[in-house]
Structure formats: C-alpha cells, structure tokens
RODO-2510 file (C-alpha; in nm, 4 decimals, decimal comma):
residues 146
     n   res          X          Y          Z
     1     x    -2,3338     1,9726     0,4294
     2     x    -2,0385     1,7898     0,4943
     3     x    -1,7881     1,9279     0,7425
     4     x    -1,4281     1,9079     0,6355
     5     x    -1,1484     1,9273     0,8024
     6     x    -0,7396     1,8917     0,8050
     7     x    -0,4937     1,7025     0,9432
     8     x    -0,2760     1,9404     1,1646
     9     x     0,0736     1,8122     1,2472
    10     x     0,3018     1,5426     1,1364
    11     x     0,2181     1,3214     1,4346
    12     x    -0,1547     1,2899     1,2578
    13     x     0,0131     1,2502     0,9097
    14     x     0,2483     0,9519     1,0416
    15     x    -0,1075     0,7689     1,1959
    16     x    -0,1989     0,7705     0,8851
    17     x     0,0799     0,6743     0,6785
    18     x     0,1227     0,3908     0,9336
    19     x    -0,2545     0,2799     0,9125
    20     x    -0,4227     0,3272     0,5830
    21     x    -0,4858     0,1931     0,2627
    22     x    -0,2692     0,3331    -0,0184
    23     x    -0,3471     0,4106    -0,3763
    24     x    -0,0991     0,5419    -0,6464
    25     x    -0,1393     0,7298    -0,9384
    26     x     0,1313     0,9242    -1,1813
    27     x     0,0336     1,2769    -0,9968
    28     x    -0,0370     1,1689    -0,6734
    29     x    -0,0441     0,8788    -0,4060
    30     x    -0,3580     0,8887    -0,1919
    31     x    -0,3925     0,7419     0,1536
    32     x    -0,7885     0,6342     0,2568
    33     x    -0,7697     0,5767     0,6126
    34     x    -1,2123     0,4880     0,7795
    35     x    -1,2225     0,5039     1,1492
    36     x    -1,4101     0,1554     1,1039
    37     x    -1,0505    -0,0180     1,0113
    38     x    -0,8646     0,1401     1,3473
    39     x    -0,9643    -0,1591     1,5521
    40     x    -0,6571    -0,2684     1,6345
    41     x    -0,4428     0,0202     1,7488
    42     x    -0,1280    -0,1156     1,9485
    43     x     0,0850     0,1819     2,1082
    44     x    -0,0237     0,4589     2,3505
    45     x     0,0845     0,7412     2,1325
    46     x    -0,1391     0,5981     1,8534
    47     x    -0,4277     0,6058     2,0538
    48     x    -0,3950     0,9322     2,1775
    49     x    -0,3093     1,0634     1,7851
    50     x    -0,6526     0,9051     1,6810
    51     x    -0,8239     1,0543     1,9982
    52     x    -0,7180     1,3650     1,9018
    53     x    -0,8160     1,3347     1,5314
    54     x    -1,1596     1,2047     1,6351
    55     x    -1,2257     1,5002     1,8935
    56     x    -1,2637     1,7708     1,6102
    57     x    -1,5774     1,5887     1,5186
    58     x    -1,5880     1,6302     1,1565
    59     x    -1,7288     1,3722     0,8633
    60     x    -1,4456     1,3992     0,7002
    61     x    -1,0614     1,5145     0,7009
    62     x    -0,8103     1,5871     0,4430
    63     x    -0,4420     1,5893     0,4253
    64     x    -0,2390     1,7301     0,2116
    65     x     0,1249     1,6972     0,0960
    66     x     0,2686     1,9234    -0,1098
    67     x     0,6562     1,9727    -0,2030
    68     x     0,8482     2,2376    -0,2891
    69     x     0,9379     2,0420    -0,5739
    70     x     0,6211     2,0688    -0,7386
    71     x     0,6229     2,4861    -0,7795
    72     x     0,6677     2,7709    -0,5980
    73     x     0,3800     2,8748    -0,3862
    74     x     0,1222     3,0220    -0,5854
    75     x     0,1456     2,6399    -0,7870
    76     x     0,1369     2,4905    -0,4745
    77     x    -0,1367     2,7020    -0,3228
    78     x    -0,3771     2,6555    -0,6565
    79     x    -0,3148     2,2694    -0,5934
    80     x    -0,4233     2,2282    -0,2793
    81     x    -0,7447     2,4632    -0,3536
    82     x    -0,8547     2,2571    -0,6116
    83     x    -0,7931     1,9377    -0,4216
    84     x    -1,0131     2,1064    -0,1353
    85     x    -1,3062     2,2064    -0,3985
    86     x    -1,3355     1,8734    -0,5389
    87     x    -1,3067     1,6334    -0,1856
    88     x    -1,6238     1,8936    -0,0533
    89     x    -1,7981     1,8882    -0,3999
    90     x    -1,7667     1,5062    -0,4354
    91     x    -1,7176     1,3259    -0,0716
    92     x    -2,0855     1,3792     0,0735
    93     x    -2,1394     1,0424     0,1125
    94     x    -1,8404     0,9957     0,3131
    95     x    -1,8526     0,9700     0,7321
    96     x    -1,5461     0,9384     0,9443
    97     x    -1,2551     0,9120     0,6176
    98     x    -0,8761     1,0816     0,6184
    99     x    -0,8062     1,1102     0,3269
   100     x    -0,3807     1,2154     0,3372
   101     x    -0,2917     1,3162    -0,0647
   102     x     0,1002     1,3483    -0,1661
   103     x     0,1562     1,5484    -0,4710
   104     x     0,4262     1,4054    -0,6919
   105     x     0,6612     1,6367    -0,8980
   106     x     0,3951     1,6526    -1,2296
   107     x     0,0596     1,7890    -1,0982
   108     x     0,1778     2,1283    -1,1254
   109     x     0,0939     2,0592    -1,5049
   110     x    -0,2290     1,9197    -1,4790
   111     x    -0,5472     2,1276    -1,5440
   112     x    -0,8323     2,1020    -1,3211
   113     x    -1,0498     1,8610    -1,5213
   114     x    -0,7682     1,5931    -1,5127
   115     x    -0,7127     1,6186    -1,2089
   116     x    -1,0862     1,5613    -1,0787
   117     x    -1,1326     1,2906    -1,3433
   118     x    -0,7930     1,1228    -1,1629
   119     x    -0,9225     1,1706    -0,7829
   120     x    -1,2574     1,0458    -0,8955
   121     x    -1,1438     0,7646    -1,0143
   122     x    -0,8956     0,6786    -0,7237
   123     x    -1,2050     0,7438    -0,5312
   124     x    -1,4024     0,4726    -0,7088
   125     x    -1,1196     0,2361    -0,6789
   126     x    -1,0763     0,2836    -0,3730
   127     x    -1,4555     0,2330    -0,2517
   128     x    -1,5652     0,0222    -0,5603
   129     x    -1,8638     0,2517    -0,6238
   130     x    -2,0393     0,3270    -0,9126
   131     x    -2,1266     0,6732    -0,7893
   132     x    -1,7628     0,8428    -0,8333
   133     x    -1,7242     0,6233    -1,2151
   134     x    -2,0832     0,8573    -1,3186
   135     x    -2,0129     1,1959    -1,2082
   136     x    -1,6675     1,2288    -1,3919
   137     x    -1,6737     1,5397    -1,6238
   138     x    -1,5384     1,4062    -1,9737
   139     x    -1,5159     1,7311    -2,1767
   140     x    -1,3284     2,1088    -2,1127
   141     x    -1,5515     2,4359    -2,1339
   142     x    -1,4003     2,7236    -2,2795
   143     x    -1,4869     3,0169    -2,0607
   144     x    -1,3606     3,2483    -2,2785
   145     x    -1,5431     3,3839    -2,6352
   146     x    -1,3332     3,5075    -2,8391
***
C-alpha cells in the first residue's frame, strides 16, 4: 500500500516549481519532482523545505493546484478527488516522487475517463514506461440501465 501524501504550504510548492521536471498538457501542467534529482540543492531555505518534505516519510506526495477559475467548489472539490483516486490507484510503483498538478481553466469539463487516460499518459511520458501506456481504460461504462 502506498502512502500518499500532500504538499502543505506554498514554500513546498515553490521547491518544486523551482526543481522539477515539467510536463504540459491542454487540462493540466504536471510537475515530477524524484528525491534522486535533488543533488544539488544551493540555498539554506531549500534545504530545510526538502528536509521538511522528506520528514513525513511517505512514498509518495501530491500537489495540487486548483483555481477559482476552473469552478466553484464542488467542481473544484470533484477534481482534486479524482486526481487523488487515480495517483493511489496507479502510482504503486513509485518511491520518493512529488508530483505538483495545476489545473488549467478546461478540466472542469472533462469526465473521469479522459482525464485518467491524460494523467496516464503524462505519466508514461514522463517515466518512459510501458506499464502506464497498458493500463489506460479505452471505453465508458454506462452505469445506468435504462
């Protein structure tokens, strides 16, 4: 079971702006950032930001960036869930990742198959794997008879 969790303040968020690899999409932009690549980390306050990231001791954090822009709150809200439910249903394979996403202005309109289809295949870009390219879900259900 993997053990996710967030980034808390904008000091954490800027780290990872600053430090991570970047990958952009027409819904979203999504920052990868592996404590492997953090070698070379030049100012005191940078330090201590990663420190304090690394203390939590999870396998995995998650950002997320959501704008008023994109809805009012319940839109926002059902975003960020679903970004949460796929990162823990797909990232097991994952150890010591932030991943930050930013939500531009049209994934309000996006259902939830799209949207994992998209983040698994940033995913797979991002990691060149073949893993995330296998498990995408190519058709809808209809839940509802009738």
């Amino acid at each position: 079971m993997v053990r996710l969790d967030t980034l808390k303040n904008k000091a954490e968020f800027d780290f990872v702006y600053r430090n991570a690899q970047r990958f952009f999409h027409k819904d979203f932009v999504l920052y990868v950032l592996k404590f492997s690549s953090t070698q070379e980390i030049y100012s005191l306050r940078e330090q201590k930001v990663f420190q304090s990231i690394q203390s939590r001791d999870a396998r995995l954090y998650l950002g997320l960036s959501i704008s008023r822009k994109i809805g009012k709150a319940y839109v926002r809200n059902l975003i960020k869930r679903r970004i949460k439910a796929i990162v823990y249903e797909n990232c097991t394979d994952f150890k010591d990742v932030i991943f930050v996403l930013v939500a531009k202005e049209g994934i309000g309109e996006v259902d939830f198959i799209t949207l994992k289809n998209n983040l698994l295949a940033s995913f797979a870009k991002i990691y060149n794997t073949q893993r995330f390219r296998n498990t995408r879900v190519l058709h809808k259900t209809n839940h509802y008879a009738g």
